[in-house]
C-alpha positions as CSV (number, residue, x, y, z in Angstrom):
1,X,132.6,58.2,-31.5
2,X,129.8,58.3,-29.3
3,X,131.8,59.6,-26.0
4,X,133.8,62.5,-28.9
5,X,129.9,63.9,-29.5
6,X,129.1,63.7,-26.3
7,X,132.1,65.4,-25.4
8,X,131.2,68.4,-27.8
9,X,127.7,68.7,-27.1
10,X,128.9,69.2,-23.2
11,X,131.4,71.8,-24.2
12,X,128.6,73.8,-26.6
13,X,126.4,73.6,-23.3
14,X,128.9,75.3,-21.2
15,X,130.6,78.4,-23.7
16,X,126.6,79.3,-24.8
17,X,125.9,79.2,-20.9
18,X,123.1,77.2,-20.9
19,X,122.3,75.7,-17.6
20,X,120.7,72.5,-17.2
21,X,116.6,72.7,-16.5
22,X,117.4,69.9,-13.9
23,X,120.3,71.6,-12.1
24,X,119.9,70.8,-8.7
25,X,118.8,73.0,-5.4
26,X,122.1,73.7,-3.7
27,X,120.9,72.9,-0.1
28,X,125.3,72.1,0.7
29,X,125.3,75.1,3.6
30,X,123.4,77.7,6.0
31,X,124.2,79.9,2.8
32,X,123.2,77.7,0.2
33,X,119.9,77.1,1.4
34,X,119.0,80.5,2.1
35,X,120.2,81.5,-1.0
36,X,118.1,78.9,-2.6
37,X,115.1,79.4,-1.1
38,X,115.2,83.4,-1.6
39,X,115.6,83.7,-5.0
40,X,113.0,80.8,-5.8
41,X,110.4,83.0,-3.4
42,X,111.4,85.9,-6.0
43,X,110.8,84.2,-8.8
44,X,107.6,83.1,-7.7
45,X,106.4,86.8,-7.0
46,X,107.8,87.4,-10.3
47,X,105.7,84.8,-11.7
48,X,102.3,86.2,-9.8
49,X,103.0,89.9,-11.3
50,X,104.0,88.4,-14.8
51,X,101.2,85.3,-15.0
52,X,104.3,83.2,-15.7
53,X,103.7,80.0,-15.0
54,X,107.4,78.4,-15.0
55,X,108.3,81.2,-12.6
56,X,105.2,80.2,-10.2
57,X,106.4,76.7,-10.2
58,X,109.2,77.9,-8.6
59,X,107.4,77.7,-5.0
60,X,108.1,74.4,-5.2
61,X,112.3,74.6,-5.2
62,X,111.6,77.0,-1.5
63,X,109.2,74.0,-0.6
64,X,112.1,71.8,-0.8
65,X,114.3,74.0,1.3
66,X,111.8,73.2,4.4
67,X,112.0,70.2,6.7
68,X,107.9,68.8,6.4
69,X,108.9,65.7,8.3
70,X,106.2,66.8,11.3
71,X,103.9,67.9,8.6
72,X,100.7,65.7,8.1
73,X,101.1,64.0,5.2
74,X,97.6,65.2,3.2
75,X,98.0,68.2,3.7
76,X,101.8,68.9,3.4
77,X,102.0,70.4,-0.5
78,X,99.5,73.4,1.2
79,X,101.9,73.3,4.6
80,X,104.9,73.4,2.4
81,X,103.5,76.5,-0.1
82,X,101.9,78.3,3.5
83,X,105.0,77.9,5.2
84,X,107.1,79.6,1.8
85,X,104.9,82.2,1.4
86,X,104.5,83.3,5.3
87,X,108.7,83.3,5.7
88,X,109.3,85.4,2.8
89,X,106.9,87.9,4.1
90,X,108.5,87.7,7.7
91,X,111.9,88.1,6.5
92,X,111.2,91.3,4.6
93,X,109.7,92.9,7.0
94,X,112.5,92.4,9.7
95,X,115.8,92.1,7.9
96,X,118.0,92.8,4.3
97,X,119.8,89.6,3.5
98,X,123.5,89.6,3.2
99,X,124.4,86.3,2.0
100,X,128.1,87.0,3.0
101,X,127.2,87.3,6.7
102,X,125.5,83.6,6.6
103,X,127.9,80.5,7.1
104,X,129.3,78.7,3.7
105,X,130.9,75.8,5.4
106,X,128.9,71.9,5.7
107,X,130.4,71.5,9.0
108,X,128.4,73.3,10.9
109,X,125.1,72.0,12.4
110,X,122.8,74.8,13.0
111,X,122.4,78.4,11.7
112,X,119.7,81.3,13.4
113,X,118.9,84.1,11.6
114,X,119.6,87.5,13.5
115,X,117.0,88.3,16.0
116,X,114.2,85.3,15.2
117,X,113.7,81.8,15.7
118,X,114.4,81.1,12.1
119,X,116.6,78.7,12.1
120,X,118.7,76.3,9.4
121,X,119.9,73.1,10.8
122,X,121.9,69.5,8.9
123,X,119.8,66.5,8.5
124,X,122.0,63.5,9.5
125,X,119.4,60.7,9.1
126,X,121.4,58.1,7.1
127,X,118.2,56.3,5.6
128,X,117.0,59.8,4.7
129,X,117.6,61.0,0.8
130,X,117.9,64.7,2.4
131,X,121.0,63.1,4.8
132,X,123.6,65.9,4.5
133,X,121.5,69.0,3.5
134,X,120.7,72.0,5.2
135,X,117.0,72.6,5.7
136,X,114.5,75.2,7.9
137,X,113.6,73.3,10.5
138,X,110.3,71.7,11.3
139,X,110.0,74.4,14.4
140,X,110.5,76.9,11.8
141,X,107.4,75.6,9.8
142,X,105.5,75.4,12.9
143,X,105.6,79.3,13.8
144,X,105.8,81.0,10.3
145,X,102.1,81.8,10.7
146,X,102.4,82.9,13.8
147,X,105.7,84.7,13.1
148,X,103.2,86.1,9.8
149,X,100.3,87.2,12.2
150,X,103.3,88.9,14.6
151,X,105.3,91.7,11.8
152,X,102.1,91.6,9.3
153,X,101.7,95.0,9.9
154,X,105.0,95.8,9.8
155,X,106.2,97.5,6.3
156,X,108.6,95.9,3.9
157,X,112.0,97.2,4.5
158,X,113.8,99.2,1.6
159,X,116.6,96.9,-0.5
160,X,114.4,93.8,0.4
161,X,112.1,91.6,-1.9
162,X,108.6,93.5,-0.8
163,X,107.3,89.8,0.6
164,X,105.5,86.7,-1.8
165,X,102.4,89.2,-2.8
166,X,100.6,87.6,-0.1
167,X,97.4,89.7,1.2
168,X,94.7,88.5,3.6
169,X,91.6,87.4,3.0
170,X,89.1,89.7,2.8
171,X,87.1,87.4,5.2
172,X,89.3,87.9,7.8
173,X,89.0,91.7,7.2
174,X,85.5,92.0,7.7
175,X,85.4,89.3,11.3
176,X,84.6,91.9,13.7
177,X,87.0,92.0,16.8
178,X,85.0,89.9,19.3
179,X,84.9,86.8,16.6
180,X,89.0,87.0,16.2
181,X,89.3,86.8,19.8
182,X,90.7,83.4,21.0
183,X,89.3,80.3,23.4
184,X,91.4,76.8,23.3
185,X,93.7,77.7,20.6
186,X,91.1,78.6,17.9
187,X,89.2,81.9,17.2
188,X,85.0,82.5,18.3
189,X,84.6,82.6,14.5
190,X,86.6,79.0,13.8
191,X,84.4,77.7,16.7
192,X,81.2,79.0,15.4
193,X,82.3,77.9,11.5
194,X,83.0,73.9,13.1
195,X,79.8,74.1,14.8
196,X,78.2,75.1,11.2
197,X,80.5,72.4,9.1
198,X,79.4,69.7,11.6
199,X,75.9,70.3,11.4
200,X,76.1,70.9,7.7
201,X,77.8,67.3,7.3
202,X,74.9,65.6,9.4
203,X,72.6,67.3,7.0
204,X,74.4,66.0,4.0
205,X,74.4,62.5,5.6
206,X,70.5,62.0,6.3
207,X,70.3,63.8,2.7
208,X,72.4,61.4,0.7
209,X,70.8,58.3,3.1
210,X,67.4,59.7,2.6
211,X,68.7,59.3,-1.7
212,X,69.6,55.9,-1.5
213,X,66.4,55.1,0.7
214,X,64.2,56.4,-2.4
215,X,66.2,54.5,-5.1
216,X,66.0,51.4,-2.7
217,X,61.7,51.7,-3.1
218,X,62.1,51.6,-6.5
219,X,63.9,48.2,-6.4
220,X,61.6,47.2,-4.0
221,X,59.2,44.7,-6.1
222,X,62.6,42.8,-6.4
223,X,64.3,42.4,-3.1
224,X,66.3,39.8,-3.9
225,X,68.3,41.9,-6.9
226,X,71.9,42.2,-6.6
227,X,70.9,46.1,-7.5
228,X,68.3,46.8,-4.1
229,X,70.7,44.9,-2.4
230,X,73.6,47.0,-3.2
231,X,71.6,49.8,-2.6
232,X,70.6,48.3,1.0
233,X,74.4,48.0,1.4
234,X,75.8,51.5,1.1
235,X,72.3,53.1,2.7
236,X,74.5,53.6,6.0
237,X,78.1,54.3,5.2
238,X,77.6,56.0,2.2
239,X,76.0,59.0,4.5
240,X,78.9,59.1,6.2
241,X,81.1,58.8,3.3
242,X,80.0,62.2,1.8
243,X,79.9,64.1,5.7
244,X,83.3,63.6,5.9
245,X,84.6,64.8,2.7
246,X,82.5,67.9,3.6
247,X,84.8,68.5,6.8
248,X,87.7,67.5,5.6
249,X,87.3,70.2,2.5
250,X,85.9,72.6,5.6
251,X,89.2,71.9,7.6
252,X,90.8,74.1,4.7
253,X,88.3,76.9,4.5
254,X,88.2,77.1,8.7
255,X,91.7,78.1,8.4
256,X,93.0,75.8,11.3
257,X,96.4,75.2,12.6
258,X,98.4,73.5,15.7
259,X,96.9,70.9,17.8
260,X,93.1,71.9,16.7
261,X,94.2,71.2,13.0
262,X,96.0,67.5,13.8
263,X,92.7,66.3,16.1
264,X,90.2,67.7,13.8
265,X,92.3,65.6,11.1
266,X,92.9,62.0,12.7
267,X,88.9,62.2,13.7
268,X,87.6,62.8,10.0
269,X,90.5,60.4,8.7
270,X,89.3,57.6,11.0
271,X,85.6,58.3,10.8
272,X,86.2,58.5,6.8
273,X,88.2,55.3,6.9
274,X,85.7,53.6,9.3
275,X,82.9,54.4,6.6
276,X,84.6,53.2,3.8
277,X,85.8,49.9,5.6
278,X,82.2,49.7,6.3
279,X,81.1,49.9,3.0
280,X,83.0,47.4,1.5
281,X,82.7,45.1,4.5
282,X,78.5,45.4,3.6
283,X,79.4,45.0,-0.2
284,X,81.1,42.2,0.2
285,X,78.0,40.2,1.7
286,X,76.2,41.0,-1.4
287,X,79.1,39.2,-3.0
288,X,79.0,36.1,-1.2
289,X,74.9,36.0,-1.6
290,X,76.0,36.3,-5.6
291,X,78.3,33.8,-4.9
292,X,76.1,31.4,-3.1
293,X,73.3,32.3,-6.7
294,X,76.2,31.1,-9.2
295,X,77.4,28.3,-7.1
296,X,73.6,26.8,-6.8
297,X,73.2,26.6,-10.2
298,X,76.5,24.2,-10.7
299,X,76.5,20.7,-10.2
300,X,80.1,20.7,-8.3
301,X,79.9,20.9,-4.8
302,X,83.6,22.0,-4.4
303,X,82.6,25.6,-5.0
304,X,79.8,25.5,-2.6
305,X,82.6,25.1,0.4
306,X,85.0,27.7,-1.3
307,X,82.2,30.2,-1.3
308,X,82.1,30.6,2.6
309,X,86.2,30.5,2.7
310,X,86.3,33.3,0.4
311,X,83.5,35.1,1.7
312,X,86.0,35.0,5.5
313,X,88.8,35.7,3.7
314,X,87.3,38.9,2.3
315,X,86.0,40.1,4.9
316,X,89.2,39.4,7.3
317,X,91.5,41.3,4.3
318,X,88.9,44.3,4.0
319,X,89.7,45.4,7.7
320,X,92.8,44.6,8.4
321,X,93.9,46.4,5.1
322,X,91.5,48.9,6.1
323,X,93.0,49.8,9.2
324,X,96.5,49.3,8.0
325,X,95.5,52.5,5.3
326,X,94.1,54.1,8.2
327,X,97.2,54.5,10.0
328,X,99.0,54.4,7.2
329,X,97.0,58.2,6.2
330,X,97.6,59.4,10.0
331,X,101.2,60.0,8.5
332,X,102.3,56.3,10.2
333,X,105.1,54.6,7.8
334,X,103.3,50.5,7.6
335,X,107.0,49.6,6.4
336,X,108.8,50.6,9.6
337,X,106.0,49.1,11.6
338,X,106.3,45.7,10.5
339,X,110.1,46.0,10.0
340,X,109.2,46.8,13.7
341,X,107.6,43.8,14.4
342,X,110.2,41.7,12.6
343,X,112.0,41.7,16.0
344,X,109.3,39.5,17.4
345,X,108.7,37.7,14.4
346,X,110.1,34.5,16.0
347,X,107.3,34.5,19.0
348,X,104.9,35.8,16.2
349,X,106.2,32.5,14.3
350,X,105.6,30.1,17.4
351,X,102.6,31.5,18.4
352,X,101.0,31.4,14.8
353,X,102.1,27.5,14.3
354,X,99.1,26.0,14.9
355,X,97.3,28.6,12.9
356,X,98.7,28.2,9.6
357,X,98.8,24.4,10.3
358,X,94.7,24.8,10.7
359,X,94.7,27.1,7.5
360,X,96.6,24.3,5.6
361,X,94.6,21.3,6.9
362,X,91.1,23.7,5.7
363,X,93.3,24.1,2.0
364,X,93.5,19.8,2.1
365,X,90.4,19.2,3.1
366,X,89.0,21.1,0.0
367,X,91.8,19.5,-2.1
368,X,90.7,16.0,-0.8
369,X,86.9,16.5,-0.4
370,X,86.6,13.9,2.2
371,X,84.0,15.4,3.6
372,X,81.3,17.8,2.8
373,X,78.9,20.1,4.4
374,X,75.9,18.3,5.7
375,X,78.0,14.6,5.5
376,X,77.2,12.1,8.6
377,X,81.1,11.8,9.8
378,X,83.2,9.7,12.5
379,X,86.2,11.6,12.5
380,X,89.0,11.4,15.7
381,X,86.5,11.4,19.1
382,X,83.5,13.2,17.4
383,X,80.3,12.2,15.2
384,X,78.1,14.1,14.1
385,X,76.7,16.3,10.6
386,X,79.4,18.4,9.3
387,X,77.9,22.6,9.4
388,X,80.7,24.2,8.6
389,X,84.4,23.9,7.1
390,X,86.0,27.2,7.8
391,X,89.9,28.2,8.4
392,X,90.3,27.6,11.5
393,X,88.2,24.6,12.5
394,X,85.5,22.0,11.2
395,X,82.2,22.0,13.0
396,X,80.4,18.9,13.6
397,X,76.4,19.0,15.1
398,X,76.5,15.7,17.1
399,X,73.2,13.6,17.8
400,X,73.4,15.0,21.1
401,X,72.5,18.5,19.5
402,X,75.7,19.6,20.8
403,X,78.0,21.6,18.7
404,X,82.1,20.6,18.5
405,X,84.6,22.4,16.8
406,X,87.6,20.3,16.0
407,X,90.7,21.6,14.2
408,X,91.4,21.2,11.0
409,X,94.9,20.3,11.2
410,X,93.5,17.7,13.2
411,X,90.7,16.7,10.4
412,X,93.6,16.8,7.8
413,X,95.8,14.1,9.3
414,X,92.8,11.8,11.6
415,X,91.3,8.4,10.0
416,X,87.4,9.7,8.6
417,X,84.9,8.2,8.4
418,X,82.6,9.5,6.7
419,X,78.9,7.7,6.6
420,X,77.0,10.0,4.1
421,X,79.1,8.9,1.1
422,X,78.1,5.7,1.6
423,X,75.8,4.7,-1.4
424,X,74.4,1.7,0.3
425,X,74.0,1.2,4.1
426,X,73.7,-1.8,5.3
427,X,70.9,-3.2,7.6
428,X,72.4,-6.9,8.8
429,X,69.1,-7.8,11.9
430,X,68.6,-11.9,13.5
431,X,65.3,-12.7,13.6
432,X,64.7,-15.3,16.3
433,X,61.4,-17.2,15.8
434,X,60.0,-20.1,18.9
435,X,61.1,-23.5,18.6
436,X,57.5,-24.8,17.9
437,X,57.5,-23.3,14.6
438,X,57.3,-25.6,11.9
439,X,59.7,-26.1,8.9
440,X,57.2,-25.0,6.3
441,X,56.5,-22.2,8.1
442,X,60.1,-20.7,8.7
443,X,60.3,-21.2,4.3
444,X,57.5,-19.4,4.0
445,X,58.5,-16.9,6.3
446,X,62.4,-16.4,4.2
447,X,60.9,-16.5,0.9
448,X,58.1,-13.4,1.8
449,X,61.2,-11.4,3.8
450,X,62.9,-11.8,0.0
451,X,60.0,-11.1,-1.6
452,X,59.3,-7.7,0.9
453,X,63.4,-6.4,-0.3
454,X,62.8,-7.3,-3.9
455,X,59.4,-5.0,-3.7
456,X,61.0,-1.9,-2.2
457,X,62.4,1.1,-4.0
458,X,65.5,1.6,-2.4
459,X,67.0,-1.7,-1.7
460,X,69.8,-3.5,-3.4
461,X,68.1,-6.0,-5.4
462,X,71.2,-7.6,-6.5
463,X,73.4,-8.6,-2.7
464,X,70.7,-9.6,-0.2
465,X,70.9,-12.5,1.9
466,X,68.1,-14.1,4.1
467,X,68.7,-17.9,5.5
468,X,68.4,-20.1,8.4
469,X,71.4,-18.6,10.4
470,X,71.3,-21.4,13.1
471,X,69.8,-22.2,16.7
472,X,70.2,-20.2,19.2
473,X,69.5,-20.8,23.2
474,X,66.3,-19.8,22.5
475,X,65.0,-19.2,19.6
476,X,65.6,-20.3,15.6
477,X,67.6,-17.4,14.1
478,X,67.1,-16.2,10.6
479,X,70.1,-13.8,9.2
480,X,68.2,-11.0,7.3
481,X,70.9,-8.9,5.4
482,X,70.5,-6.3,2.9
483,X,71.5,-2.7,1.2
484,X,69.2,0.2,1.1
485,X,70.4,3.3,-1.5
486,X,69.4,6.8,0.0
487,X,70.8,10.0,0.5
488,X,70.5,10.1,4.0
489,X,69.9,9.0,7.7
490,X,65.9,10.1,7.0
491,X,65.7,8.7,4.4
492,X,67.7,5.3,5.5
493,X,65.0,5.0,8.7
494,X,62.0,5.4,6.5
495,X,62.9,2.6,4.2
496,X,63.7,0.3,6.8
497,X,60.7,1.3,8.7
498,X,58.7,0.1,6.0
499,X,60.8,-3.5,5.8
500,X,60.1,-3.8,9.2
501,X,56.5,-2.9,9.0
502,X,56.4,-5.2,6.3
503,X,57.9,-8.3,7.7
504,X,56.1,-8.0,10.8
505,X,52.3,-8.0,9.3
506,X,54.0,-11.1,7.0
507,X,54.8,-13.0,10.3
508,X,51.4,-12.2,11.7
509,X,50.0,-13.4,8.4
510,X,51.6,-17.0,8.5
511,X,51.0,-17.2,12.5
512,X,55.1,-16.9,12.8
513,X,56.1,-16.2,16.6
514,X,59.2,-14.3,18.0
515,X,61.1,-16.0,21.0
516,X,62.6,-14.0,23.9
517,X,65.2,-15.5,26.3
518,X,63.3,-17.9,28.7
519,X,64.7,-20.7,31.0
520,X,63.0,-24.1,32.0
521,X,63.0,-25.4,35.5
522,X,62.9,-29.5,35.6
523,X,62.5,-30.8,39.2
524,X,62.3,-34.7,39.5
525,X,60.2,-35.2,42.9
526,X,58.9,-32.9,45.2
527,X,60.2,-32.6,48.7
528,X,57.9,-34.0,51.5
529,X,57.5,-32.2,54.4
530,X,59.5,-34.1,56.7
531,X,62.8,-33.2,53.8
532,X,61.4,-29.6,54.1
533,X,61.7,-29.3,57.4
534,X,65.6,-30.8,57.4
């Protein structure tokens, strides 16, 4: 039922002679395209005499009947409608079109029109969606102007279509002779006008640097704000932010073309790019200092070490996206770049190995947490406090001041140990007292060193051990073992500092002495002289 009404509705379309409003450009021949982009060129003068807007739109069927391919890409719409406009006017001023002399047939490759460089040629790019039609060619585009500026004061020929109502600009009228005359491809009164437009966007820039400068002194009394620091940001790139979107609106007005029209582009793309990258490179410090506010104010330290990952990441993402846009707005495809590179993806591949093996060891060792920023560690050949845990590598500030970098995917799979999550640290010392000491004295001298742990803050007070280890070659030895609880290696010197203070002034007190290593000589007779002299 459905196909019967489609059916009918089809034929009704055809006997009323409706045509379809998305019939599509015949572009199948020399013949076809000319054709095509004629009568849409009519209909677009039609449209400027009438005000009808449908009929204006029509520009944009003769667009499509160009090849824009060399075209830059921002400005290819306005190359597209320039380049209509300027070949209708040529062609009527030169030659009445008789669409039986132009070639019907597909299997040609290239058609001239009589007497000019006009020229219609077959695209036969398969990845193309134009592959197959017939299209002006992208020399074509390049010399309508000039073909324009050649027969423009020619008159329109009689049976033709009087040109695309193009006039002039009155500017141009009134630029006396001397400014039109031309030096390096652009007229005295371009050169004069990018003189102007360049000084006129280092004005703008110290103006709108000079606006963020007085907005900053009213943050001033609060330095620290995310708000003046935003402000301090964008005071540099957001100067050259608005100078270049004064040229590149200029580049329009000045009216250039050729090479002077692709350099003046790619410098105020990439200096616009350059400010904007810029921008958000500054912008995204103020985020990691916000970053580094939130994370303070939490009790996990897990974020802490993700803040200066991120804040890397970030940054590395804002340029190399940056400049991939870049070129990317220079009319570059990215896509056929890095289907480009895919050829040497397998060296890429090998060459990157140990590089992603690093980025995955830095994504376990935040998983795993053995290890913190600021933790005494003994990890693989190196000890030292941890500074930083980044992508790449782990970076350890030995006690020789030194610093040593050593790869994560090294820190990911070595045996660490890692002294500052010790909760206790031990202190096991021998105390060696002389042999002349009396027994009393050396009980005494145990029970005060128990007495000096059970009194400080930070010891254990629950697994200590002091006792009369054994004799020794020479000295009595007394085992002193015990736990102190601080956060760090500071903090772990002070405390036994004081112990040792301590036990010292109690061994003074009970007139307790320390042996050394000494040796006794026992001779039984003295030689006489006579034995001497033997």
């Amino acid at each position: 039922m459905n196909r019967m009404l489609l059916l009918l509705s089809t034929l009704l379309f055809v006997i009323t002679g409706h045509t379809s409003p998305l019939k599509p450009l015949k572009l199948d021949s020399p013949r076809d395209t000319l054709r095509s982009f004629y009568s849409a060129m009519q209909d677009y003068k039609t449209g400027l005499e009438t005000g009808d807007d449908k009929l204006l739109y029509r520009i944009e069927d003769a667009v499509r009947c160009l090849d824009l391919s060399n075209a830059n890409p921002v400005i290819k719409t306005e190359v597209g409608r320039e380049t209509a406009i300027f070949l209708k006017e040529v062609i009527d001023r030169i030659i009445v079109l008789d669409y039986e002399l132009v070639p019907d047939s597909s299997e040609i490759s290239r058609w001239r029109l009589k007497d000019t460089e006009i020229t219609i040629y077959k695209i036969s790019d398969p990845t193309s969606e134009q592959n197959g039609e017939f299209l002006f060619t992208p020399g074509t585009v390049s010399r309508a102007a000039r073909d324009y500026r050649t027969v423009k004061s020619l008159p329109y020929l009689e049976g033709s279509g009087k040109g695309a109502g193009f006039n002039d600009p009155l500017f141009e009228e009134m630029v006396p002779l001397w400014a039109k005359e031309k030096n390096l491809g652009l007229s005295n009164w371009q050169w004069i006008g990018l003189l102007l437009v360049i000084i006129g966007g280092l004005i703008v820039k110290i103006v709108a640097e000079f606006g963020v400068i007085i907005l900053m002194k009213l943050t001033v009394h609060r330095k620290n704000s995310i708000r003046h620091q935003l402000l301090q940001a964008l005071e540099k790139p957001i100067g050259l932010v608005f100078a270049t979107a004064l040229w590149f609106v200029s580049i329009y007005f000045l009216k250039l073309d050729g090479v002077p029209l692709a350099v003046t582009n790619v410098v105020v793309k990439i200096v616009f790019s350059v400010s904007v990258i810029w921008a958000c490179f500054n912008l995204a410090n103020v985020l990691t200092k916000f970053l580094e506010r939130v994370t303070e104010k939490t009790a996990s330290e897990m974020d802490d070490q993700l803040v200066p990952l991120i804040s890397k990441a970030l940054r590395v993402f804002i340029v190399v996206f940056g400049i991939l846009m870049t070129i990317q707005s220079l009319g570059f495809n990215i896509m056929s770049i890095m289907a480009g590179l895919g050829l040497g993806g397998l060296a890429f591949a090998l060459a990157a190995k140990d590089t992603a093996a690093n980025l995955f060891g830095s994504i376990m060792i935040l998983i795993d947490r053995p290890f913190k920023v600021g933790d005494w560690v003994r990890a693989s050949s190196s000890e030292g406090t941890v500074e930083e845990i980044g992508f790449r590598s782990t970076r350890i500030r030995t006690f020789y001041n030194s610093l040593v970098s050593v790869p994560n995917m090294e820190m990911a799979t070595t045996t660490i140990d890692n002294m500052g999550a010790r909760k206790f640290r031990r202190e096991n010392i021998t105390l060696g007292v002389t042999y002349d000491t009396r027994t009393d004295q050396i009980e005494a001298f145990m029970e005060g060193i128990k007495k000096i742990i059970l009194d400080n803050p930070y010891t254990n007070k629950e697994n200590f051990h002091v006792a009369f280890r054994g004799f020794g070659d020479s000295s009595l030895n007394i085992m002193v073992y015990y736990f102190v609880e601080v956060k760090d290696w500071s903090d772990e010197l002070k405390a036994k500092q004081d112990i040792n203070l301590k036990v010292l002034q109690l061994a003074e007190s009970l007139d307790v002495s320390f042996a050394f290593p000494s040796q006794s000589v026992y001779l039984e007779k003295m030689p006489t002289n006579n034995e001497a002299v033997q």
